[in-house]
C-alpha positions, -999 to +999 in steps of 0.1 A: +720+781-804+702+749-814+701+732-780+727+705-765+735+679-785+736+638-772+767+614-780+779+581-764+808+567-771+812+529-760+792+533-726+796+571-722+767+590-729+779+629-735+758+661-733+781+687-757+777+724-772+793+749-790+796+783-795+805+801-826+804+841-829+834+844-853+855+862-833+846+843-798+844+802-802+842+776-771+831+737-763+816+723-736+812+684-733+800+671-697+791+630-687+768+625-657+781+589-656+817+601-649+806+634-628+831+655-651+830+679-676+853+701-697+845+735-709+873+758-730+863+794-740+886+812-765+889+844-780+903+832-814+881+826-849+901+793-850+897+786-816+878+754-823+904+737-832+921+743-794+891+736-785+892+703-803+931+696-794+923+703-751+887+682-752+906+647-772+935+653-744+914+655-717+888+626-728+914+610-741+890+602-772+881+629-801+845+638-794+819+631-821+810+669-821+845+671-838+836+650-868+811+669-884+831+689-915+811+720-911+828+727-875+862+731-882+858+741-919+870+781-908 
């Protein structure tokens, strides 16, 4: 991959990344601020979209990795 990517939303700074293999997808998004992160691993060629669905449930914001059109364009 490219590297982790930065985000903050209001005053939580994320460190996210994704993995795409087209058969294998996953997202990991951690904060050192709150000490947490979330990591989901899926064996689907849509799984991004769970992916998306678990993440904005458990932040209980959608992640800015999200927005980009090119993620979930599969």
């Amino acid at each position: 991959g490219l590297g982790w990517g930065l985000a903050q939303e209001g005053r939580t700074r994320t460190f996210w990344h994704w993995g795409n293999n087209d058969v294998y997808q996953s997202f990991v998004v951690g904060s050192r601020e709150r000490r947490s992160a979330v990591i989901v691993f899926t064996n689907s060629a849509t799984g991004l979209h769970l992916c998306r669905k678990v993440t904005s449930a458990v932040l209980g914001y959608e992640h800015p990795a999200f927005t980009w059109d090119r993620v979930l364009a599969r």
